[in-house]
N, CA, C and O of each residue as an XYZ file, in Angstrom:
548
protein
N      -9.463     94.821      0.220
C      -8.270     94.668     -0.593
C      -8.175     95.870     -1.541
O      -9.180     96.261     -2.135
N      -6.905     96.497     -1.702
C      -6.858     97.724     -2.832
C      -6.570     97.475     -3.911
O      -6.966     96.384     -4.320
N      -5.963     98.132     -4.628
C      -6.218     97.510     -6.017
C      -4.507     97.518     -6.440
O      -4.175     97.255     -7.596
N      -3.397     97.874     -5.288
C      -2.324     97.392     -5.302
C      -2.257     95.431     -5.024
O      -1.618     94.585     -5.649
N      -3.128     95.295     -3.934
C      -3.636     93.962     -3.723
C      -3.530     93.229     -4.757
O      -2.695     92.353     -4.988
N      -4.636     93.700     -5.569
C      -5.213     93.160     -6.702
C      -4.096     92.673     -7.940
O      -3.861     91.590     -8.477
N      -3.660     93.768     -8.058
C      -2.489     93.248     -8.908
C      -1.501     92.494     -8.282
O      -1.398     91.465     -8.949
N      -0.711     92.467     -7.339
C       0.070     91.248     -6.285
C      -0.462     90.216     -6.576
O       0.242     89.308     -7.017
N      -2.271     89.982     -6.376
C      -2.819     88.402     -6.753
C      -1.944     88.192     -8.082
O      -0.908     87.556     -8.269
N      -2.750     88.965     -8.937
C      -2.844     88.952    -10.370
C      -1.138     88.235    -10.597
O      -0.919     87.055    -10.874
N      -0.432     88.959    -10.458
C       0.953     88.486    -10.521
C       1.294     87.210     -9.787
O       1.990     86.372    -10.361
N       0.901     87.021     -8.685
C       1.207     85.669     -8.072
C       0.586     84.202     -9.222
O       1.142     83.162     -9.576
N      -0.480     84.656     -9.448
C      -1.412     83.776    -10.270
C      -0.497     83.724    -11.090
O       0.416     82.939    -10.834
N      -0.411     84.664    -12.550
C       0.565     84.227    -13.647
C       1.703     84.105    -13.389
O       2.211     83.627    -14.404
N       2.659     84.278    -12.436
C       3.964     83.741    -11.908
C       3.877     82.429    -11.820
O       4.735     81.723    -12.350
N       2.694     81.833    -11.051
C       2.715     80.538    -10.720
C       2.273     79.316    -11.980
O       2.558     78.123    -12.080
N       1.612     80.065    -12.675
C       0.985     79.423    -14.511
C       2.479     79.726    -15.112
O       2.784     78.654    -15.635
N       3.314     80.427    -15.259
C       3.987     80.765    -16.162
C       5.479     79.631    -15.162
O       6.549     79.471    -15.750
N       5.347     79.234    -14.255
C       6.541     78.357    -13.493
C       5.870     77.032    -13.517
O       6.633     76.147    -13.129
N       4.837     76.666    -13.805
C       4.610     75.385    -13.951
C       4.681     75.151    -15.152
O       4.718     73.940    -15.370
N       4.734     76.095    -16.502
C       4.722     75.355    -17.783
C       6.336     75.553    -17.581
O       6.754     74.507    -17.085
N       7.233     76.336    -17.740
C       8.506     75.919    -17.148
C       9.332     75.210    -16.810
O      10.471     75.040    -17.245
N       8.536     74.536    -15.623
C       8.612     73.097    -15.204
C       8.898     72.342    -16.386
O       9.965     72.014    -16.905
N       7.202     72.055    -16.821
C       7.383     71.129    -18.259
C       8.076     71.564    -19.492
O       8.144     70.728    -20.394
N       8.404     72.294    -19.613
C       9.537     72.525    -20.262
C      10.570     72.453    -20.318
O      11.262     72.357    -21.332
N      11.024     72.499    -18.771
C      12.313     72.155    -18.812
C      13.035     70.285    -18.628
O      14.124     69.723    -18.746
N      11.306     69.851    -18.208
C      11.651     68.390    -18.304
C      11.570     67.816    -20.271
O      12.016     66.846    -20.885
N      10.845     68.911    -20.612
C      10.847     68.585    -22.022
C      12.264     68.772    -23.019
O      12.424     68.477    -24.204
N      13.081     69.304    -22.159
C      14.243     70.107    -22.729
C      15.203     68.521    -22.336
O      15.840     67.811    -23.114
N      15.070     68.427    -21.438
C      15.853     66.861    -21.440
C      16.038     66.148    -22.470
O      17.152     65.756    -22.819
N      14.694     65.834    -23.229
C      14.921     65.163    -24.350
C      15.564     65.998    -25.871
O      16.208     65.593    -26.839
N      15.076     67.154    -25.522
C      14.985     68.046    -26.897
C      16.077     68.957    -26.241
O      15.458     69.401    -25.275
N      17.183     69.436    -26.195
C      18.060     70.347    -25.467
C      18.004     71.831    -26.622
O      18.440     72.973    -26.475
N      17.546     71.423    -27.326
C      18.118     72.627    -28.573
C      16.445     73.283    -28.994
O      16.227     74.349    -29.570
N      15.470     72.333    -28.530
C      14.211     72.676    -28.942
C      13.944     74.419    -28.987
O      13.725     74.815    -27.843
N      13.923     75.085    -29.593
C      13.513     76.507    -30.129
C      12.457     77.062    -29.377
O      12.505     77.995    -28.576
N      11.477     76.360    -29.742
C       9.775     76.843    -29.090
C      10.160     76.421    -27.677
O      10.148     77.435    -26.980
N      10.521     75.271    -26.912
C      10.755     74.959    -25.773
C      11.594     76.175    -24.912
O      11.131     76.614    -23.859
N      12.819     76.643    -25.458
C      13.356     77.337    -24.797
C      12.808     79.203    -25.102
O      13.225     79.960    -24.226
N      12.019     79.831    -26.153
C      11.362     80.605    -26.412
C      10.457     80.643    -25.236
O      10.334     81.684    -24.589
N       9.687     79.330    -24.866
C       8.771     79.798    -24.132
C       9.356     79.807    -22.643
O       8.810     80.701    -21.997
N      10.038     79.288    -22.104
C      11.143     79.121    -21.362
C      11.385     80.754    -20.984
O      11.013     81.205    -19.901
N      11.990     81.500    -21.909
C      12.514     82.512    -21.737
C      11.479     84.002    -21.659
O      11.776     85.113    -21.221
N      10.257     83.538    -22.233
C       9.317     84.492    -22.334
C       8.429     84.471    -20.432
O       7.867     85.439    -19.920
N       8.605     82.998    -19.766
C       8.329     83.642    -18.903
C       8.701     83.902    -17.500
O       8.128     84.113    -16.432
N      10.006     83.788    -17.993
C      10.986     84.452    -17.004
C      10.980     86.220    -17.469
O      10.575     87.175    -16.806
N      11.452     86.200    -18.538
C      11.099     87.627    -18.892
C      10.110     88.265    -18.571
O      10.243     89.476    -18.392
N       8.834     87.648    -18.404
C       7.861     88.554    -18.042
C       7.623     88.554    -16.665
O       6.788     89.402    -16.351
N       8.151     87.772    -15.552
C       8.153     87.887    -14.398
C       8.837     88.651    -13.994
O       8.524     89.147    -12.912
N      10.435     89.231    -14.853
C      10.977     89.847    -14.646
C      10.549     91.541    -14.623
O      10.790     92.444    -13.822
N       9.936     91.486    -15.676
C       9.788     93.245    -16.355
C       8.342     93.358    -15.008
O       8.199     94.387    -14.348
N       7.495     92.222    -14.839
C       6.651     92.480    -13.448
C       7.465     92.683    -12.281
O       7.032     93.489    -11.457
N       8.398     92.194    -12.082
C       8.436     92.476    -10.694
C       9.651     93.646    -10.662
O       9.999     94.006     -9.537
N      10.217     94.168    -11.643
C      10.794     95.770    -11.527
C       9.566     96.310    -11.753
O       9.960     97.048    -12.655
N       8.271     96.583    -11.675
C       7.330     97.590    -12.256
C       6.541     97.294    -10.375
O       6.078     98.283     -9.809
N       6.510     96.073     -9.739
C       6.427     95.864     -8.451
C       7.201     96.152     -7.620
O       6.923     95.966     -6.435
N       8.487     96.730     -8.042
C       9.268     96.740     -6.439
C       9.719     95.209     -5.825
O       9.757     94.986     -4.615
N       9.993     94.380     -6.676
C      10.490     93.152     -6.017
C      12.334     93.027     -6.884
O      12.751     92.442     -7.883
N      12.956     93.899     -5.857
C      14.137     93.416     -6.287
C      15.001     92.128     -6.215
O      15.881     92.171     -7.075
N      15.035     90.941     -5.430
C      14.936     89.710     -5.394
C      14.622     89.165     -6.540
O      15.387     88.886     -7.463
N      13.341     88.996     -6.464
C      12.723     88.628     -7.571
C      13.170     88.857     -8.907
O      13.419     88.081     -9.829
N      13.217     90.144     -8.798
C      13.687     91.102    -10.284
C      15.585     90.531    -10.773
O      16.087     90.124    -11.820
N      16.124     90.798     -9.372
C      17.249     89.836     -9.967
C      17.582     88.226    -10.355
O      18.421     87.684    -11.075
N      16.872     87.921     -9.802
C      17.055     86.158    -10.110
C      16.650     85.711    -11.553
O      17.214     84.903    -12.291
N      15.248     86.631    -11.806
C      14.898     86.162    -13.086
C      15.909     87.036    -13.986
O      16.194     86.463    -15.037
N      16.470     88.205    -13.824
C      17.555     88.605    -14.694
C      18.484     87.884    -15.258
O      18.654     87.371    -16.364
N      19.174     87.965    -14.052
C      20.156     86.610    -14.373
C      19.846     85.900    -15.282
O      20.375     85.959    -16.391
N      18.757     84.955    -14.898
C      17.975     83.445    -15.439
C      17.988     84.053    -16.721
O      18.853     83.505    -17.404
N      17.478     84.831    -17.257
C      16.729     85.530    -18.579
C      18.086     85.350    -20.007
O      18.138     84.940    -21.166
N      19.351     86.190    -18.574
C      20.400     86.350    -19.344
C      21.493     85.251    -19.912
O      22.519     85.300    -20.590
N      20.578     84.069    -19.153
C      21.582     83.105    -19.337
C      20.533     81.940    -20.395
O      20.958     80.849    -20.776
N      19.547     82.320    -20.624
C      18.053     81.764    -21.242
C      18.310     82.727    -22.834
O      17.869     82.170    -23.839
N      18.969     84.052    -23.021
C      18.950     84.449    -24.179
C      20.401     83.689    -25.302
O      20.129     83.688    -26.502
N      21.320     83.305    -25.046
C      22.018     82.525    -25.524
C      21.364     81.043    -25.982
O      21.206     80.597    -27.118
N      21.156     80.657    -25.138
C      20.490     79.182    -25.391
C      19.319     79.129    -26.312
O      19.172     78.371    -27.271
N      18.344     80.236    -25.783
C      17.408     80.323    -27.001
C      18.017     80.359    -28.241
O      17.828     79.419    -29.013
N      18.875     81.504    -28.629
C      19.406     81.470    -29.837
C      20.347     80.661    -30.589
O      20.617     80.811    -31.781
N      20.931     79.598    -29.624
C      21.593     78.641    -30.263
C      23.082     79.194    -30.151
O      23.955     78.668    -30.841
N      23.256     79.795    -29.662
C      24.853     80.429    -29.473
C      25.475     79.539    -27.694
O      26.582     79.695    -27.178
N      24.273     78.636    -27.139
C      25.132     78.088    -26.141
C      24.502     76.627    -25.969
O      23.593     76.627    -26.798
N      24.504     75.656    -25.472
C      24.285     74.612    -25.668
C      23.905     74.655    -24.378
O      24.648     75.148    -23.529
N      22.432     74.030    -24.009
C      22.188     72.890    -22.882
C      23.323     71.784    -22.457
O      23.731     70.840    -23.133
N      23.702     72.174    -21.163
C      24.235     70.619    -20.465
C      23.363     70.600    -19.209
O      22.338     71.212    -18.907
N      24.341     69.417    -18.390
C      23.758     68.792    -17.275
C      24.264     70.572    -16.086
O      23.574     70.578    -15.066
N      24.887     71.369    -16.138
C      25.023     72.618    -15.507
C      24.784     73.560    -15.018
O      24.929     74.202    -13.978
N      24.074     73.577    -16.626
C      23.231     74.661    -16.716
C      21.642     74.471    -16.559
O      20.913     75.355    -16.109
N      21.198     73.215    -16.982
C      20.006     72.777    -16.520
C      19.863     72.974    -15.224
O      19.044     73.797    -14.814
N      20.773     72.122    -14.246
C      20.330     72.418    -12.898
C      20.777     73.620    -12.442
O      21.234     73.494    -11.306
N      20.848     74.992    -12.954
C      20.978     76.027    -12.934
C      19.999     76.930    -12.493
O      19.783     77.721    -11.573
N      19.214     76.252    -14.087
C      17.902     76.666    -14.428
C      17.139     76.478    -13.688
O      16.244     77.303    -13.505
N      17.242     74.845    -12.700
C      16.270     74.362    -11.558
C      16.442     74.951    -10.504
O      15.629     74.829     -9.588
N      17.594     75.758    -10.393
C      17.843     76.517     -9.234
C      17.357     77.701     -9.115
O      17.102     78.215     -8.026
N      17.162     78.313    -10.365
C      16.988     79.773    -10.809
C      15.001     79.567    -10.349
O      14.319     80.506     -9.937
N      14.555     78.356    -10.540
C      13.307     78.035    -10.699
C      12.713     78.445     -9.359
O      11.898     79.325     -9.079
N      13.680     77.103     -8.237
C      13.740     77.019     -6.988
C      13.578     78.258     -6.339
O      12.841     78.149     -5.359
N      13.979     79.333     -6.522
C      14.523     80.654     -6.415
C      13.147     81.260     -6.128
O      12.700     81.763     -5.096
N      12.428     81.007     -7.725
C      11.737     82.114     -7.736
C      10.397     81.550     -7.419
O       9.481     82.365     -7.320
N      10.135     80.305     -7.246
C       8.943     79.937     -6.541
C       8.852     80.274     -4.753
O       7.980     80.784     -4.050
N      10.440     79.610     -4.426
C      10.445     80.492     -2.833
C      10.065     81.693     -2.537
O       9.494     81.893     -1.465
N      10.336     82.832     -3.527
C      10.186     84.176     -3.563
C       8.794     84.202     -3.701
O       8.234     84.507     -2.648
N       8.068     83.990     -4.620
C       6.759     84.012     -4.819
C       5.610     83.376     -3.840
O       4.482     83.864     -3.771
N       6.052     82.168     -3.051
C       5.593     81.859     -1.587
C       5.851     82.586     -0.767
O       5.067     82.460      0.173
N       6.986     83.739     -0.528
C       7.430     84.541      0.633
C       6.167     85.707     -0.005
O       5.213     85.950      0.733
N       6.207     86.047     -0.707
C       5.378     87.152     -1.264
C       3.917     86.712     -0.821
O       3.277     87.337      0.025
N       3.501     85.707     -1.396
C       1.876     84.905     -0.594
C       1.805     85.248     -0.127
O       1.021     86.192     -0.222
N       2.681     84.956      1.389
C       2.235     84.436      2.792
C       2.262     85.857      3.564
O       1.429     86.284      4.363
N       3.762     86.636      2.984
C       3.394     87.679      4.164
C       3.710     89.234      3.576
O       3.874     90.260      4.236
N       3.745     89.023      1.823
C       3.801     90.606      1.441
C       5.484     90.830      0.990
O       6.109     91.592      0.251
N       5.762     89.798      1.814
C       7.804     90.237      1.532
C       8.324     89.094      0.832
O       7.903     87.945      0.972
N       9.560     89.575     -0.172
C      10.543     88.825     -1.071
C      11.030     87.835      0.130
O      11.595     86.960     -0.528
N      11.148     87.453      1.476
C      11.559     86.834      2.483
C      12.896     87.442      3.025
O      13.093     88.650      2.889
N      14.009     86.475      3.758
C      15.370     86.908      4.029
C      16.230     86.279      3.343
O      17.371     86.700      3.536
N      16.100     84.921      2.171
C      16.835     84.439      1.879
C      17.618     85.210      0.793
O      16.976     86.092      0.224
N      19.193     84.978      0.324
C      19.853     85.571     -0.328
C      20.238     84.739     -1.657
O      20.812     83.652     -1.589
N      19.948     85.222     -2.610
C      20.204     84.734     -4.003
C      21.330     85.150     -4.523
O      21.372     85.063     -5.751
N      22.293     85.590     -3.983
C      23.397     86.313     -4.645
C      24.225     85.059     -5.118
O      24.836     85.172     -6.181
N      24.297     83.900     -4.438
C      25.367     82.932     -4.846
C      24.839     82.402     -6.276
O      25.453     82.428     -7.343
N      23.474     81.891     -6.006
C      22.380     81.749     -7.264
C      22.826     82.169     -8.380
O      23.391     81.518     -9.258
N      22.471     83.705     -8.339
C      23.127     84.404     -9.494
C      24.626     85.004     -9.967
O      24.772     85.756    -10.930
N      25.789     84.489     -9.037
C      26.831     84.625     -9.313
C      27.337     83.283    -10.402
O      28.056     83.300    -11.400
N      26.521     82.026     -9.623
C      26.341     81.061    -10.588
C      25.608     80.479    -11.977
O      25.774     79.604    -12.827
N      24.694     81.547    -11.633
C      24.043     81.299    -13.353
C      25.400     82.538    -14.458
O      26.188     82.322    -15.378
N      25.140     83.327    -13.940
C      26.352     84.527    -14.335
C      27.477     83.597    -15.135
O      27.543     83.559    -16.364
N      28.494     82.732    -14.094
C      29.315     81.956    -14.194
C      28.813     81.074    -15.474
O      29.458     81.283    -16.501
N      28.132     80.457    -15.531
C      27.325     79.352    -16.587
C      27.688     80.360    -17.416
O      28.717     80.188    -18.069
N      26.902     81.678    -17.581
C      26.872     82.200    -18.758
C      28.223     82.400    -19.561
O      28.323     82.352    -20.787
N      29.520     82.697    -18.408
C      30.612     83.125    -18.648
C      31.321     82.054    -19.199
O      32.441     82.272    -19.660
N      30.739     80.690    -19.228
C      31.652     79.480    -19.349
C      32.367     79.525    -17.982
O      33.412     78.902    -18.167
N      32.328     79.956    -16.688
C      33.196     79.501    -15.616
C      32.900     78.141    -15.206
O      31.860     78.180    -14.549
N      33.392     76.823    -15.304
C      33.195     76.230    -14.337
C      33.256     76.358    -13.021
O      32.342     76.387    -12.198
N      34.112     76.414    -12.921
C      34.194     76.714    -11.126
C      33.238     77.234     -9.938
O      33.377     77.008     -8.736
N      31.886     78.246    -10.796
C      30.882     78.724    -10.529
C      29.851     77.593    -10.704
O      28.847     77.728    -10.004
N      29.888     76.661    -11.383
C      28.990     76.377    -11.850
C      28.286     74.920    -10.662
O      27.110     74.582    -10.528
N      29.313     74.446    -10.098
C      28.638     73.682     -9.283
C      28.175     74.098     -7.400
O      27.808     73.419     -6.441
N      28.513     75.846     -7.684
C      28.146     76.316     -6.402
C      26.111     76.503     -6.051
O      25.560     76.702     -7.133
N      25.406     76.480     -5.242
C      24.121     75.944     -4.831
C      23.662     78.146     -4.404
O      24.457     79.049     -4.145
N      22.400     78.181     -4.504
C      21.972     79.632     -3.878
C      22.271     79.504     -2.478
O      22.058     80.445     -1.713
């Protein structure tokens, strides 16, 4: 294994720690929608999956959590409100990037699937579009 290897683990590992607290966070956000620290940490590690995987060469990757990030910096700050929308947005944005991170496992590649609808729809959320908002990746 080289030591490009090495870091791929390295990243798969904290991708996968940093999407399971996520998880609980975002089931924690159910109750707490406005929670601060909840959505801080929320946003810190999408962000950092992000700034990893432009420094990796995973453009997939690199866009989904963009998006996600960009639609995670409003909410953190209280300038947009949690609904039922944007949550399952977020579960989509999630969905996204755990597929990506299993395609990466198994065989080295972001896979063939296309996230563009994904992120036309978190985009949309951000924009206030409804109309975007109940479309699927």
């Amino acid at each position: 294994m080289d030591e490009f290897d090495d870091i791929i683990k390295e990243f798969l590992v904290e991708s996968y720690e940093g999407l399971d607290q996520l998880d609980l966070d975002l089931v924690a956000l159910e109750d707490a929608p406005e929670d601060r620290d909840c959505l801080e940490s929320i946003f810190r590690a999408v962000h950092s999956m992000k700034g990893a995987s432009g420094f990796l060469a995973l453009p997939k990757l690199e866009r989904v959590a963009h998006v996600g990030e960009n639609l995670l910096v409003p909410l953190r700050d209280g300038d947009l409100k949690l609904n039922r929308d944007i949550a399952d947005g977020l579960l989509g944005m999630v969905d996204a990037l755990r597929d990506i991170l299993e395609n990466i496992e198994a065989d080295g590649s972001e896979g063939d699937a296309d996230y563009e609808k994904l992120a036309s729809r978190l985009v949309g959320l951000l924009e206030g579009d409804a109309s975007s908002a109940g479309g699927e990746n």
